[in-house]
C-alpha positions as CSV (number, residue, x, y, z in Angstrom):
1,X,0.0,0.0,0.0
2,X,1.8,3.3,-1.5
3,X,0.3,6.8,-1.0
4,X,2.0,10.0,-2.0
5,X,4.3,11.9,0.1
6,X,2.4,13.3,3.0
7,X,4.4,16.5,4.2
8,X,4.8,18.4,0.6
9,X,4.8,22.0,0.3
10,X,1.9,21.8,-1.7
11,X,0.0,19.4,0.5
12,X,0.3,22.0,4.1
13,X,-1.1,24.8,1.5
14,X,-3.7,23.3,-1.2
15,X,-5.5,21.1,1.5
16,X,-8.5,23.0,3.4
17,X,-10.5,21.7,5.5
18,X,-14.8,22.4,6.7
19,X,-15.6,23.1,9.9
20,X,-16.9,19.6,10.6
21,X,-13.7,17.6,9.9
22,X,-11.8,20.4,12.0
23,X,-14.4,19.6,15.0
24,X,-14.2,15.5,14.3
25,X,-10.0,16.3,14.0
26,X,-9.9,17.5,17.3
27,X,-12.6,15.5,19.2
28,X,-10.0,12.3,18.0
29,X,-7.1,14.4,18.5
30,X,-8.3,14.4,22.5
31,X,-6.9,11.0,23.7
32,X,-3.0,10.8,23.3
33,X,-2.8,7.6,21.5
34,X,-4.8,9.0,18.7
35,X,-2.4,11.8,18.9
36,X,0.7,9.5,19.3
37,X,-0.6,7.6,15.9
38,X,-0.7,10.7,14.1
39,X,3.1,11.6,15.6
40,X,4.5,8.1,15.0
41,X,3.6,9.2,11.1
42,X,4.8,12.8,11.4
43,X,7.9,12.2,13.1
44,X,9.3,9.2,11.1
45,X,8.2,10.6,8.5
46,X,6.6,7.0,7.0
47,X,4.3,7.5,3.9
48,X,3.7,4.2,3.3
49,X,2.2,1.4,5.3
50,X,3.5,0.2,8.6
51,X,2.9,-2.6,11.1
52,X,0.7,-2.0,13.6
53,X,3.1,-3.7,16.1
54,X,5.6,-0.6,14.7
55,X,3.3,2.0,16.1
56,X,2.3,0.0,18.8
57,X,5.8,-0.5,20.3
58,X,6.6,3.0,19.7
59,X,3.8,4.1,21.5
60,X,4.4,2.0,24.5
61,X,8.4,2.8,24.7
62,X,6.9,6.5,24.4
63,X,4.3,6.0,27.7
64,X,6.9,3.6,29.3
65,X,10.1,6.4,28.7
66,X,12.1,3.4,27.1
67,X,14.3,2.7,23.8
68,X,11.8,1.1,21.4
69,X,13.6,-2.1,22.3
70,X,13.0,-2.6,26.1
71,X,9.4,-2.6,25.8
72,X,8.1,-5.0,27.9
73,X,5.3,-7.2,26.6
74,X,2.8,-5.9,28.8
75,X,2.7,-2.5,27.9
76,X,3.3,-3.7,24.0
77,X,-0.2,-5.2,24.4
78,X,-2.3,-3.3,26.3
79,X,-1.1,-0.3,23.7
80,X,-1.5,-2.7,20.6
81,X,-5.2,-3.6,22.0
82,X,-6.7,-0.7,22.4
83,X,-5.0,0.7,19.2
84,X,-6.6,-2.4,17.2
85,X,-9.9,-2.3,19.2
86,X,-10.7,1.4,19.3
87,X,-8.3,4.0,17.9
88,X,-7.3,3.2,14.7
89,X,-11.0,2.3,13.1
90,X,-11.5,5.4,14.3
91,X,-8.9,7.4,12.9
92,X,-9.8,5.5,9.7
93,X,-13.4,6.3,9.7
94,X,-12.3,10.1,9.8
95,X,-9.6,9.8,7.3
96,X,-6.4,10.3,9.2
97,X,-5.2,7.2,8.8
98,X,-5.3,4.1,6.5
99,X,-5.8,1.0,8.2
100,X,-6.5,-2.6,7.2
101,X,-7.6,-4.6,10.0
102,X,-7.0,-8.0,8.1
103,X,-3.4,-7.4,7.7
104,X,-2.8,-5.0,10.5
105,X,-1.2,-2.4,8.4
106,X,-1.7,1.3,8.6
107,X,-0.4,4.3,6.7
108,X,-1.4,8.3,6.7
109,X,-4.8,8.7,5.4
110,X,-5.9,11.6,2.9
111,X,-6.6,14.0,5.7
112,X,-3.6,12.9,7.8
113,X,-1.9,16.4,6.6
114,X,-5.0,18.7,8.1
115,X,-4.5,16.6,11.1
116,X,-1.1,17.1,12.0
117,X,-1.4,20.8,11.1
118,X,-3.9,20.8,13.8
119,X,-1.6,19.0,16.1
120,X,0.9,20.8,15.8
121,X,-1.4,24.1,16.4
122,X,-2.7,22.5,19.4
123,X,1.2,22.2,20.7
124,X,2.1,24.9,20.2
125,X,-0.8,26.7,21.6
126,X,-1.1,24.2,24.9
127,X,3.0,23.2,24.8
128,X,3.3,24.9,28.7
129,X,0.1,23.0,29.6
130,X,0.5,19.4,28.2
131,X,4.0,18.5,26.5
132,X,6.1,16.8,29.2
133,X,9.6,17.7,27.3
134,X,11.4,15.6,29.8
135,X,9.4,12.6,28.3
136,X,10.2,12.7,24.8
137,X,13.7,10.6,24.0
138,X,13.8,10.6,20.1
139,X,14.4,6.4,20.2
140,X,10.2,6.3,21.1
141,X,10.1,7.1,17.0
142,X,12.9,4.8,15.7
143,X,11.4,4.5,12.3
144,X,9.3,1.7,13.5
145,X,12.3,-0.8,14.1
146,X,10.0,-3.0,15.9
């Protein structure tokens, strides 16, 4: 599963967004895993399809504050589970994400760019009230070495 590059010039100006993906962007963009999904993307800067195990460890080494590859198991799967039985469909449904649930694969969807443009607003606007800096070790985003 190929899609085209997600973080073109062209792709942060020509895509605009109504008011009712905005408002569906940022009711997702409310629980952190749907927000680490979208970063996972952004960060390794992936624009084709992943594992879901990928994202999954490199969510849980995120919320653990561990290298990608000291993730314990537990954390692994209680990340991977909720990923597989709540957030990604939903990410999906709204067009952040590609997902297919067969193979567990999952790649930026055609709104994934509108997304992180939010994201990043919402950082940057809320950084003093909800980034924990002293959290965030670059090895979290390994370029899904998982």
């Amino acid at each position: 599963m190929m899609i085209s590059s997600t973080l073109t010039a062209e792709a942060w100006t020509e895509q605009v967004a109504d008011e009712e993906t905005i408002a569906t962007i940022c009711n997702l963009l409310g629980n952190r895993r749907c927000q680490a999904v979208l970063a996972y993307f952004f960060w390794t800067d992936h624009d084709e399809a992943v594992p879901v195990r990928a994202v999954a460890k490199a969510i849980a080494a995120y919320e653990e504050s561990c290298p990608v590859d000291a993730v314990e198991h537990r954390p692994y799967k209680r990340v991977r589970e909720t990923l597989l039985q709540t957030h990604l469909q939903k990410l999906a449904d709204a067009g952040l994400i590609q997902y297919d649930g067969d193979r567990k694969w999952v790649a930026p969807g055609r709104d994934f760019n509108i997304a992180v443009q939010v994201l990043l607003h919402l950082f940057v606007v809320l950084r003093p009230l909800t980034l924990d800096t002293d959290r965030i070790d670059s090895s979290c985003f390994d370029g899904g070495n998982a």
